[in-house]
C-alpha positions in Angstrom: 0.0 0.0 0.0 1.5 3.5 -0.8 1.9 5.9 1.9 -0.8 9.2 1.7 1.1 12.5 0.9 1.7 14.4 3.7 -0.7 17.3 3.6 0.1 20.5 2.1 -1.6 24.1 2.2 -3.9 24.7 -0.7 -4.5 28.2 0.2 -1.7 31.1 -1.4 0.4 30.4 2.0 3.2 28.6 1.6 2.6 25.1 0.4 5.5 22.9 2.4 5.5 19.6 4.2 7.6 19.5 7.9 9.8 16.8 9.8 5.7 16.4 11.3 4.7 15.8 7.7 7.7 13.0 7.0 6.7 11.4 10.6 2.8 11.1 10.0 3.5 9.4 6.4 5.9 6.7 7.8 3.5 5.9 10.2 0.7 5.6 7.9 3.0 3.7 5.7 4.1 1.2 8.4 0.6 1.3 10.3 -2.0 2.4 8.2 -5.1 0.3 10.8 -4.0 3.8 13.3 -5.4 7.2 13.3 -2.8 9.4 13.7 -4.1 12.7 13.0 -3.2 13.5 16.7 0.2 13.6 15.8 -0.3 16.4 13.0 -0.8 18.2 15.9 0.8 17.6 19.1 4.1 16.5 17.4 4.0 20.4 16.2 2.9 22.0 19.3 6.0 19.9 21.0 8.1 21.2 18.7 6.9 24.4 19.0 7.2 24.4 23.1 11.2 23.5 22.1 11.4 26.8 20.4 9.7 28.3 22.9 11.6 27.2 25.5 15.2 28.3 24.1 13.7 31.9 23.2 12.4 32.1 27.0 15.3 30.9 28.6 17.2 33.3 25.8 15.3 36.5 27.1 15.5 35.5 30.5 19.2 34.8 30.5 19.7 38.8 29.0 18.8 40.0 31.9 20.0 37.4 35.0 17.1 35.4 35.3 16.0 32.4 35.6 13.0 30.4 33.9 11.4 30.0 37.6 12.9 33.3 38.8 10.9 35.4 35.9 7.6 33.2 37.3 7.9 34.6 40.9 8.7 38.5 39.4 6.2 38.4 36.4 3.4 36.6 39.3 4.5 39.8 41.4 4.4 42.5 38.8 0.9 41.4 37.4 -0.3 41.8 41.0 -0.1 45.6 40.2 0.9 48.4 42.8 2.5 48.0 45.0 3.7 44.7 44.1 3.6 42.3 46.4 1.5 38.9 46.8 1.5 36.0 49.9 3.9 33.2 49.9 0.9 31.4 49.5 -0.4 33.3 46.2 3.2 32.9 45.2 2.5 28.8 45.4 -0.8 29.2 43.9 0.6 31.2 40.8 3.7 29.1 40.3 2.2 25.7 40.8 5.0 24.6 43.1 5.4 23.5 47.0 5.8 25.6 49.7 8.5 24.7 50.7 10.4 25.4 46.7 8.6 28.9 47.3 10.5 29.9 50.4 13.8 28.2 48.8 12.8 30.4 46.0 11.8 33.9 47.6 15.5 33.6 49.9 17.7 33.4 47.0 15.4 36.2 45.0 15.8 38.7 48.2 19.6 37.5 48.1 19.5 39.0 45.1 17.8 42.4 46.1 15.2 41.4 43.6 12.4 40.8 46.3 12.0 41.9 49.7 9.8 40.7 53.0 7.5 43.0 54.4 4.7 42.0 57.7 1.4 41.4 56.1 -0.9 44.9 57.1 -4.0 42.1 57.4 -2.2 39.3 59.2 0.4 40.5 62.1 1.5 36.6 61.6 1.8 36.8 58.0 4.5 37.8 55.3 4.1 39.5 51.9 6.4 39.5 49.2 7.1 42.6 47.0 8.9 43.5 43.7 12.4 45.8 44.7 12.6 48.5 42.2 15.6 46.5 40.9 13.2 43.1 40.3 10.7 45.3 38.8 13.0 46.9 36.3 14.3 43.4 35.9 11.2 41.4 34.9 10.3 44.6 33.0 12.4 44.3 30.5 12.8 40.7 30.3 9.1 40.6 29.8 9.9 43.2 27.1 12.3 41.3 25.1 10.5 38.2 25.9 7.6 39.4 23.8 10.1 40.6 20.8 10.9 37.1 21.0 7.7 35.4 20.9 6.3 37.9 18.6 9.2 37.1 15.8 8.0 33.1 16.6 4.7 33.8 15.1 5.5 36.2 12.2 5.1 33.3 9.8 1.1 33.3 10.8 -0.8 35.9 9.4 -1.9 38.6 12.0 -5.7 37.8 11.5 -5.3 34.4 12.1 -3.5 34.6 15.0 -7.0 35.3 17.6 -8.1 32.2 15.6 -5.1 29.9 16.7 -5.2 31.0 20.2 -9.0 30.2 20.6 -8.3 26.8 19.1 -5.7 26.3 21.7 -7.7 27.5 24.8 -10.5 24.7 23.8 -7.8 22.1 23.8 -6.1 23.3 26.9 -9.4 24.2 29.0 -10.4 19.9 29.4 -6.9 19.5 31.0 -7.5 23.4 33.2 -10.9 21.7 34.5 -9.7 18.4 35.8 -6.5 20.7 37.3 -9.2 22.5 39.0 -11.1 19.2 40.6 -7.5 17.6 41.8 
């Protein structure tokens, strides 16, 4: 039996097959009883996270950050003025333990990057704010972070672009509603 062509753009984008493409016909050619039209897509979005990865850890490196630094200061800097969130928030944002967080927080206020402050709601409690110097930091990475991303999607047309991203929410938001019953 011959293998299927791998599928190609009909449209007036460019019409070009991928490493995806080559995998997805060997796999039909040497197991044509599966469906694997999942892999026309998830082999690309892995691919795509790779990419994504180096730029992020790229535009983080620029400016003396880390991947899991530029989580705590970007979760901080979204909290709006004046900056500052619980350890607990902190956990809740970054999806890690409690005990990573206050690893995490000691070596960021090492750095001057974050500071300790009493909570004004809890005498017992602890915020954590953005310095001036983390907030300049994750500013700009954020900054060039965006350059990056932005060049990653320049081969998509800028009306289609809303399209892909609503596509992707459906996909994510099955795995986002079990995450919220764990």
């Amino acid at each position: 039996m011959e293998a299927p062509e791998p599928a190609q753009r009909t449209d007036a984008r460019v019409a070009h097959t991928d490493e995806v493409d080559r995998i997805v016909a060997d796999w039909r050619r040497e197991r044509p009883d599966l469906a694997v039209e999942p892999l026309e897509v998830f082999s690309r979005v892995t691919r795509l996270a790779r990419h994504l990865d180096r730029a992020r850890r790229g535009a983080f490196f620029a400016h003396d950050l880390d991947t899991w630094e530029f989580d705590v200061l970007s979760a901080l800097r979204r909290a709006g003025d004046p900056y500052e969130l619980s350890p607990g928030a902190l956990v809740t944002a970054t999806l890690v333990t409690s005990g990573t967080m206050t690893n995490r927080i000691d070596r960021l206020e090492s750095r001057g990057l974050v500071e300790r402050h009493r909570s004004p709601d809890d005498r017992r409690g602890v915020v954590v704010r953005l310095t001036p110097a983390g907030r300049a930091r994750v500013d700009a990475a954020m900054t060039d972070l965006l350059a990056h991303e932005a060049g990653m999607l320049e081969a998509l047309p800028s009306d289609q672009r809303p399209e892909l991203a609503a596509l992707l929410r459906e996909v994510i938001a099955q795995f986002d509603e079990l995450a919220g019953r764990d």
